[in-house]
BADREN-28521 format. One record per atom (N, C-alpha, C): residue number from 1; x, y, z; residue in one letter. Coordinates in steps of 0.05 Angstrom, whole numbers. Layout:
<atoms>
+-----+--------+--------+--------+------+
| pos |      u |      v |      w | code |
+-----+--------+--------+--------+------+
| NUM |      X |      Y |      Z |    A |
...
+-----+--------+--------+--------+------+
</atoms>
This chain:
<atoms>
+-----+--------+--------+--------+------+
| pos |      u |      v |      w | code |
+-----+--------+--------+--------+------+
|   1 |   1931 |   2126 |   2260 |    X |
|   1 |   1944 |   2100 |   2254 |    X |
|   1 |   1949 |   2098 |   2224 |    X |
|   2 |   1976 |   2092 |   2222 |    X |
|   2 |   1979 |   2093 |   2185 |    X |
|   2 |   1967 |   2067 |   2177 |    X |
|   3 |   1964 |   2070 |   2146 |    X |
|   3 |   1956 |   2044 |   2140 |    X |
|   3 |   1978 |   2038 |   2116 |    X |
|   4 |   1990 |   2021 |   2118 |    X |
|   4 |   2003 |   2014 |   2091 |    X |
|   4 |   1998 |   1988 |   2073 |    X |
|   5 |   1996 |   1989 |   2051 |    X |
|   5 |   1989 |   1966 |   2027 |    X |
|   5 |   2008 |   1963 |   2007 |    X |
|   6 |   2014 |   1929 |   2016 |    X |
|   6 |   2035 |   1922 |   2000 |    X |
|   6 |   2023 |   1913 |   1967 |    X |
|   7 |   2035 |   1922 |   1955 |    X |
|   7 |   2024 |   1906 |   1924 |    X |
|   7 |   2057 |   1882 |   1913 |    X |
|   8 |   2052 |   1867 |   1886 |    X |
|   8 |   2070 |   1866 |   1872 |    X |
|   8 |   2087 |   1832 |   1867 |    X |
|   9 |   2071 |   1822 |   1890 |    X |
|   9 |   2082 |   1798 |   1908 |    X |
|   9 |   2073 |   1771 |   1885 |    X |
|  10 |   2094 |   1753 |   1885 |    X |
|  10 |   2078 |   1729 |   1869 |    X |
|  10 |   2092 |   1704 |   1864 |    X |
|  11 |   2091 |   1693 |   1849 |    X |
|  11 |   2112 |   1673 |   1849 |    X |
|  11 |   2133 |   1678 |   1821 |    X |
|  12 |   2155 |   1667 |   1820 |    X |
|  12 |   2172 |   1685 |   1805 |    X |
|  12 |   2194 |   1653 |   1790 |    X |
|  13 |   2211 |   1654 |   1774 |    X |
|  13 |   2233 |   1631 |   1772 |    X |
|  13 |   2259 |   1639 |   1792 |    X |
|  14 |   2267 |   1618 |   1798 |    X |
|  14 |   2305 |   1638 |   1804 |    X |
|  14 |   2317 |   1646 |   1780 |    X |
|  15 |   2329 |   1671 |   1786 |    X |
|  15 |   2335 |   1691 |   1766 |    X |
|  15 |   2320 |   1709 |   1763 |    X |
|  16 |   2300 |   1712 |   1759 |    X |
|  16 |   2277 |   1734 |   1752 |    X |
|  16 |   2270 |   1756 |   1780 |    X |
|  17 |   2254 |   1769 |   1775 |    X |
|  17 |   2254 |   1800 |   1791 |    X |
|  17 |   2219 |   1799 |   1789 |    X |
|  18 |   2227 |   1820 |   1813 |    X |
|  18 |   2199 |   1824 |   1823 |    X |
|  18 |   2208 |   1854 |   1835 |    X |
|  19 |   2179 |   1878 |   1837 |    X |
|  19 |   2180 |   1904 |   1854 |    X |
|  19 |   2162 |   1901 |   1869 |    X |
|  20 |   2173 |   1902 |   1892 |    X |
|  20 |   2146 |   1910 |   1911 |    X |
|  20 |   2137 |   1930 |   1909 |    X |
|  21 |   2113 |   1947 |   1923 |    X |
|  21 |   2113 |   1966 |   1923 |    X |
|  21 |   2093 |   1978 |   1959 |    X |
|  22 |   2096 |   1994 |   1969 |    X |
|  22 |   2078 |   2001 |   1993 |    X |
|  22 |   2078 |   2025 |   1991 |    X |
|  23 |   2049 |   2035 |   1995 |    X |
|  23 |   2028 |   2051 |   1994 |    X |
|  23 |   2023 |   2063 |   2025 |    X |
|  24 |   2035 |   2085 |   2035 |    X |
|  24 |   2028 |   2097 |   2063 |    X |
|  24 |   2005 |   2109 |   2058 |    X |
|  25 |   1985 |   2104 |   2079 |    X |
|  25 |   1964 |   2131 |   2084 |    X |
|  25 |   1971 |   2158 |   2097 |    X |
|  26 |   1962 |   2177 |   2103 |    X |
|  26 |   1965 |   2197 |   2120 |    X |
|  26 |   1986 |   2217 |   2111 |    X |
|  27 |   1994 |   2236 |   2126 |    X |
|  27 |   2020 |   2253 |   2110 |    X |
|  27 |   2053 |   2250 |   2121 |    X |
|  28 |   2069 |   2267 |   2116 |    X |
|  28 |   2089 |   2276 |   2132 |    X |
|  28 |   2107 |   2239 |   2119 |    X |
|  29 |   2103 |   2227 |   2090 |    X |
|  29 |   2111 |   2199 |   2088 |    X |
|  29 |   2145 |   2210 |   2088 |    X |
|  30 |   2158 |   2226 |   2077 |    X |
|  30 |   2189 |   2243 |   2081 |    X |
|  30 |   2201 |   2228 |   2102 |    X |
|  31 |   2191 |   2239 |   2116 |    X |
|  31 |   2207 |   2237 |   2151 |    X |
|  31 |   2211 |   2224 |   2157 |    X |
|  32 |   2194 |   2196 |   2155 |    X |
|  32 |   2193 |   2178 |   2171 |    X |
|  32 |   2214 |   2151 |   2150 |    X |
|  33 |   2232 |   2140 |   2172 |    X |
|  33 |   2246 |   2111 |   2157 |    X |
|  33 |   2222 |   2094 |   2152 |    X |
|  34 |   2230 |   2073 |   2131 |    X |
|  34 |   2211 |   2056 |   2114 |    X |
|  34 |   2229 |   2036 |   2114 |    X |
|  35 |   2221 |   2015 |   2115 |    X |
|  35 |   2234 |   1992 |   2116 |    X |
|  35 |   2219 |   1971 |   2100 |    X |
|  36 |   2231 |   1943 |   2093 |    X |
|  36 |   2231 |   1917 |   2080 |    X |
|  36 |   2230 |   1893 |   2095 |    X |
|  37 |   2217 |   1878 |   2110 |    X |
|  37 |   2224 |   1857 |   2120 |    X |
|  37 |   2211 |   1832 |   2114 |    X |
|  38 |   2218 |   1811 |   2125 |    X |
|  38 |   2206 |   1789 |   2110 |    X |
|  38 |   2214 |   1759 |   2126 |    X |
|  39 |   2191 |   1748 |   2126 |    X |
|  39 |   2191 |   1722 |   2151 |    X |
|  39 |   2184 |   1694 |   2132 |    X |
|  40 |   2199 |   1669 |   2146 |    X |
|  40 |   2194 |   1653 |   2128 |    X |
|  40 |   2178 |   1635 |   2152 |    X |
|  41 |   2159 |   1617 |   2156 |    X |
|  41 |   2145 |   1603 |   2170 |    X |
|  41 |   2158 |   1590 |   2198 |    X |
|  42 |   2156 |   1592 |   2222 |    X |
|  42 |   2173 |   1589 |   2236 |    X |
|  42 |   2199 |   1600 |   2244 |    X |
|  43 |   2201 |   1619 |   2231 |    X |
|  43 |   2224 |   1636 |   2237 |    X |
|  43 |   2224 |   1665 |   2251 |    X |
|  44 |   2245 |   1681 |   2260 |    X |
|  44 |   2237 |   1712 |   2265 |    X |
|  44 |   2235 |   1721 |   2238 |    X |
|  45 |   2224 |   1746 |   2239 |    X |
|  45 |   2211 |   1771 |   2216 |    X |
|  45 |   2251 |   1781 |   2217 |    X |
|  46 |   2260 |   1777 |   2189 |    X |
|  46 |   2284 |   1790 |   2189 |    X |
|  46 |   2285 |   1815 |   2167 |    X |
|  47 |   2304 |   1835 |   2174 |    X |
|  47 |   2303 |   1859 |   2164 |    X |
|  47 |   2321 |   1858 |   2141 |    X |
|  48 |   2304 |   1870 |   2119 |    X |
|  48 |   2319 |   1866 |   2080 |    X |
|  48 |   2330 |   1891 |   2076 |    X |
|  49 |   2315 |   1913 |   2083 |    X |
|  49 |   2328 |   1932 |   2076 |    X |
|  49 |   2312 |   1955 |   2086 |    X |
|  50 |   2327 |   1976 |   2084 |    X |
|  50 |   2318 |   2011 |   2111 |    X |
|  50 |   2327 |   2028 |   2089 |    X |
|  51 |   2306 |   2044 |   2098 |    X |
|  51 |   2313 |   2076 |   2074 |    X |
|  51 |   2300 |   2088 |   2097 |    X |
|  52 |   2319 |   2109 |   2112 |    X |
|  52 |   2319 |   2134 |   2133 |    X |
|  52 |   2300 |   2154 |   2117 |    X |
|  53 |   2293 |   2174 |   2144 |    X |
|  53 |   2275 |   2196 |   2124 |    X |
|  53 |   2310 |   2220 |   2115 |    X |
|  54 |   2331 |   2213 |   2113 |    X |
|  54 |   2357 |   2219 |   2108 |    X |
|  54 |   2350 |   2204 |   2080 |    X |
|  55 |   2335 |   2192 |   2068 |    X |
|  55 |   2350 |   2174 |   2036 |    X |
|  55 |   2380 |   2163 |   2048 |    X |
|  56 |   2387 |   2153 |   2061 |    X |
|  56 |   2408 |   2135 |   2073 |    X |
|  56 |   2399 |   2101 |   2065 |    X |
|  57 |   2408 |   2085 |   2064 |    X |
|  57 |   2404 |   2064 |   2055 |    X |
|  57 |   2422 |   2037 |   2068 |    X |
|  58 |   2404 |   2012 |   2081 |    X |
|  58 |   2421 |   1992 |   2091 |    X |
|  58 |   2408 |   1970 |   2079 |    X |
|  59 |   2425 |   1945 |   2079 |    X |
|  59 |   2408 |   1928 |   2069 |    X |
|  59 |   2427 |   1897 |   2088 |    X |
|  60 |   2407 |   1879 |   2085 |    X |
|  60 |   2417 |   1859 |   2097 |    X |
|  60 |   2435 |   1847 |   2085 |    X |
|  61 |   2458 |   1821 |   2083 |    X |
|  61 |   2481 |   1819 |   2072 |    X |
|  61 |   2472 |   1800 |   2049 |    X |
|  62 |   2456 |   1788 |   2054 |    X |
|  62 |   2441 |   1764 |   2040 |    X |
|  62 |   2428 |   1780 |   2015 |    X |
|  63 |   2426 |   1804 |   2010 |    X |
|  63 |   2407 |   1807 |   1985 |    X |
|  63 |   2426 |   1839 |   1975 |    X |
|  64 |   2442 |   1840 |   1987 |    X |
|  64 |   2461 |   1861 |   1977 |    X |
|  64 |   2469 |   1862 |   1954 |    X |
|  65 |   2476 |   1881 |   1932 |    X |
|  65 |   2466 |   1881 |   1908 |    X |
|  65 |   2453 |   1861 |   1888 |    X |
|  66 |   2430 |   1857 |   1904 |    X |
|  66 |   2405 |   1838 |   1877 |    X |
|  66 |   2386 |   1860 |   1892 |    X |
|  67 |   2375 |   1864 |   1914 |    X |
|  67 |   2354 |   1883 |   1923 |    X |
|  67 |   2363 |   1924 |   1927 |    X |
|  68 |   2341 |   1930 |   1915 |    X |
|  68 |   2342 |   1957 |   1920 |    X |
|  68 |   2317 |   1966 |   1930 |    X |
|  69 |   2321 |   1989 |   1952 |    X |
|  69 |   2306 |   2006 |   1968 |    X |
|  69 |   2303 |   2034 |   1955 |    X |
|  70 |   2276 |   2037 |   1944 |    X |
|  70 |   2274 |   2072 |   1946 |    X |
|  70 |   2244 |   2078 |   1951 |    X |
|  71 |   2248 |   2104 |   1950 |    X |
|  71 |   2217 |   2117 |   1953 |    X |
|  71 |   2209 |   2140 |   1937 |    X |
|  72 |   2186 |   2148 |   1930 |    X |
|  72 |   2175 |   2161 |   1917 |    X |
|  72 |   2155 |   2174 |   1942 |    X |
|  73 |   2165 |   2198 |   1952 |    X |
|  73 |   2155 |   2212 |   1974 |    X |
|  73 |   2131 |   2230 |   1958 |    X |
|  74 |   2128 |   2232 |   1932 |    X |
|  74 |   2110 |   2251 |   1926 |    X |
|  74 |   2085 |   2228 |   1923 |    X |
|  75 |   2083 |   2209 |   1915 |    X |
|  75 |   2071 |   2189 |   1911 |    X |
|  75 |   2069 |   2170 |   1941 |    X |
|  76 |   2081 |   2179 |   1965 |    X |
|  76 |   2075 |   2161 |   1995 |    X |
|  76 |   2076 |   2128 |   1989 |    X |
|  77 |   2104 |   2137 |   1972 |    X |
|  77 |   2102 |   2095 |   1960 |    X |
|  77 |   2133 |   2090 |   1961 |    X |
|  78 |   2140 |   2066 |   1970 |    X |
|  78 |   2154 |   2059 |   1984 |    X |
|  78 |   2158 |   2020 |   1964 |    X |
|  79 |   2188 |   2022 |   1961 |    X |
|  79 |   2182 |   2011 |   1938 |    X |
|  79 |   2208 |   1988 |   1944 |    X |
|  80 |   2206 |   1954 |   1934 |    X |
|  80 |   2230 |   1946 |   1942 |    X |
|  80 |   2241 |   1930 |   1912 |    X |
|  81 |   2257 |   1935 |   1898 |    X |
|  81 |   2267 |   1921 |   1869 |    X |
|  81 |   2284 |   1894 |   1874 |    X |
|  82 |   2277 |   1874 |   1866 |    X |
|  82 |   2285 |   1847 |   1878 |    X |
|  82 |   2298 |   1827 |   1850 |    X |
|  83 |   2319 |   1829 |   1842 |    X |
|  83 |   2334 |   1813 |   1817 |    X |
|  83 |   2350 |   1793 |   1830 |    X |
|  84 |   2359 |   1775 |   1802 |    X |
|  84 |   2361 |   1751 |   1813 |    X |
|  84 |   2355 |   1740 |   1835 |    X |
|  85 |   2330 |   1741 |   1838 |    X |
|  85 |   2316 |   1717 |   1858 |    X |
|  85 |   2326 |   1685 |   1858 |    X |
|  86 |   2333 |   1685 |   1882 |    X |
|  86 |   2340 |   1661 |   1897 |    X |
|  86 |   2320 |   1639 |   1907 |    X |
|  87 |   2312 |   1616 |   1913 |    X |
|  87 |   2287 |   1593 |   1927 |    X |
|  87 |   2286 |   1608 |   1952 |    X |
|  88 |   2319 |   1621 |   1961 |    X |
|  88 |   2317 |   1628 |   1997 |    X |
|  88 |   2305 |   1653 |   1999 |    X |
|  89 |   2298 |   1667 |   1979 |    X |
|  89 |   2288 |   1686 |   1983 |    X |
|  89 |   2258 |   1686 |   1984 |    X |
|  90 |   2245 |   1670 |   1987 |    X |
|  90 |   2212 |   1656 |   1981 |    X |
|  90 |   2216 |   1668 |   2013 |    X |
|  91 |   2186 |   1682 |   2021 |    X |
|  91 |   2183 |   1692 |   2050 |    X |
|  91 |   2153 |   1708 |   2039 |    X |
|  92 |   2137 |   1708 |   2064 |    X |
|  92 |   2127 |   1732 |   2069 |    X |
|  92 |   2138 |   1767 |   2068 |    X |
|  93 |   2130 |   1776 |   2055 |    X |
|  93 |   2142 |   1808 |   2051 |    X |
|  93 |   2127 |   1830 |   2076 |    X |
|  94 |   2150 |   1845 |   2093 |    X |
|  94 |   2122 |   1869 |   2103 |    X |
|  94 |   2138 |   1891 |   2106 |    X |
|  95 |   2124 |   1912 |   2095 |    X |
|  95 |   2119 |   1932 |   2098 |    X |
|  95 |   2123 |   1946 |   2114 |    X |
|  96 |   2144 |   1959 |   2138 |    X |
|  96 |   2140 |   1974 |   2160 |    X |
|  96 |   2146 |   2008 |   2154 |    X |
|  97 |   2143 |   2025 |   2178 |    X |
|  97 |   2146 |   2047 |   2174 |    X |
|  97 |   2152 |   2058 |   2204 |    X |
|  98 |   2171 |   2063 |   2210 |    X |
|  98 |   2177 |   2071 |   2226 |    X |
|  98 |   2174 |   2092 |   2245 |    X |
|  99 |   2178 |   2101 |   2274 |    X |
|  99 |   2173 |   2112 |   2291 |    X |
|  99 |   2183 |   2143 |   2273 |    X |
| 100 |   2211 |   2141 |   2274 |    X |
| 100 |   2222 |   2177 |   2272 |    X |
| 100 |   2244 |   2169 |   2247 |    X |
| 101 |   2262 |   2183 |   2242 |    X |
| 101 |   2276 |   2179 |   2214 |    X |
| 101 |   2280 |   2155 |   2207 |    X |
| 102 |   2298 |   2145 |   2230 |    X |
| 102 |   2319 |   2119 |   2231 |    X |
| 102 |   2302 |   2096 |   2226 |    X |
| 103 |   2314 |   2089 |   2223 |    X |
| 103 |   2316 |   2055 |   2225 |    X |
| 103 |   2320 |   2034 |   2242 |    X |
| 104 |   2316 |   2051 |   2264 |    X |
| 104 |   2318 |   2032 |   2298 |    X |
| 104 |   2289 |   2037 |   2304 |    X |
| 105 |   2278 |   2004 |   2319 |    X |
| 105 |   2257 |   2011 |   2329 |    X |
| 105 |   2236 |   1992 |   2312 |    X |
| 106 |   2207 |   1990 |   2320 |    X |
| 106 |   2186 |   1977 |   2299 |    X |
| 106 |   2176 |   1994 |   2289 |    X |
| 107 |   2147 |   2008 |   2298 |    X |
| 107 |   2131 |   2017 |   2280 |    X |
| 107 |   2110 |   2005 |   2276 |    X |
| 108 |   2098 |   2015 |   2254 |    X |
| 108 |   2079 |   2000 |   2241 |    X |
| 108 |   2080 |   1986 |   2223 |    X |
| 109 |   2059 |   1960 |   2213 |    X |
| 109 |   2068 |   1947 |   2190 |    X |
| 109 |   2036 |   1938 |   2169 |    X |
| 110 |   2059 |   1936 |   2148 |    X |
| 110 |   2029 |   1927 |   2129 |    X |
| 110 |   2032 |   1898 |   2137 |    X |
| 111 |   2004 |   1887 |   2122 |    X |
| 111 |   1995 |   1851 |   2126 |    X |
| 111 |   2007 |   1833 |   2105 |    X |
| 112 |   2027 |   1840 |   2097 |    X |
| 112 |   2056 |   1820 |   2087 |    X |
| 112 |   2038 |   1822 |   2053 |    X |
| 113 |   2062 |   1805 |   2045 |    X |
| 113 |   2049 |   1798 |   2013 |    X |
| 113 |   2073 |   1780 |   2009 |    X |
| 114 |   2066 |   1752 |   1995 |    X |
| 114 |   2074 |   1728 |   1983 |    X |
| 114 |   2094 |   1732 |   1972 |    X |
| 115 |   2115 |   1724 |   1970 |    X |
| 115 |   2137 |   1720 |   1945 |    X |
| 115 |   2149 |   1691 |   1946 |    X |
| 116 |   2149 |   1681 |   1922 |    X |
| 116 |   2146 |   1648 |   1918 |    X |
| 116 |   2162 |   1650 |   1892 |    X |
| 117 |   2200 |   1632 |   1898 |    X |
| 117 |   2213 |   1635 |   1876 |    X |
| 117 |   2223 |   1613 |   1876 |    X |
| 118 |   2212 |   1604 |   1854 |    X |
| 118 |   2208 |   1562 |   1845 |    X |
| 118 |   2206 |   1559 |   1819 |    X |
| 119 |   2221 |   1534 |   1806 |    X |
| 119 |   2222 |   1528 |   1790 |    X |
| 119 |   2190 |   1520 |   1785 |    X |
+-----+--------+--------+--------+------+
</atoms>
């Protein structure tokens, strides 16, 4: 069972930036798609952004160029860059990692981390 740990999360102004970052356990972190998602209280868990074990890249329409997806496969860290922050972007953050390359499908997930963007 992987374990993944989100760091990075906090409260922020609109305008300002924040990196997430997630930490896979175990090996073989390459192959597998990594994903971004993020739930706000009462709502479904919606998907921010996918990086394939291809380095292929999607992101949701809502955070399209202010958010970037990459990874550092030598380091099993999995990383999300978040500028100009928006209030609507305030959510729970998590961590998933996926079944096989893609980006279809769940997986596993880390236990979220805070992001709070308020005056």
């Amino acid at each position: 069972q992987v374990q993944l740990v989100e760091s990075g999360g906090g409260l922020v102004q609109p305008g300002g930036s924040l990196k997430l970052a997630c930490v896979a356990s175990g090996n073989l972190f390459s192959v597998y798609g990594m994903a971004w998602y993020r739930q706000i209280p009462g709502k479904t868990r919606e998907l921010v952004a996918c990086n394939t074990g291809n380095a292929l890249t999607n992101y949701a329409d809502s955070v399209k160029g202010r958010f970037r997806i990459y990874r550092d496969n030598a380091r099993n860290t999995l990383y999300l860059e978040m500028n100009n922050l928006k209030p609507e972007d305030t959510a729970v953050y998590f961590c998933n990692r996926k079944t096989d390359r893609t980006c279809i499908g769940e997986g596993s997930w880390g236990q979220g981390i805070q992001v709070t963007v308020s005056s």
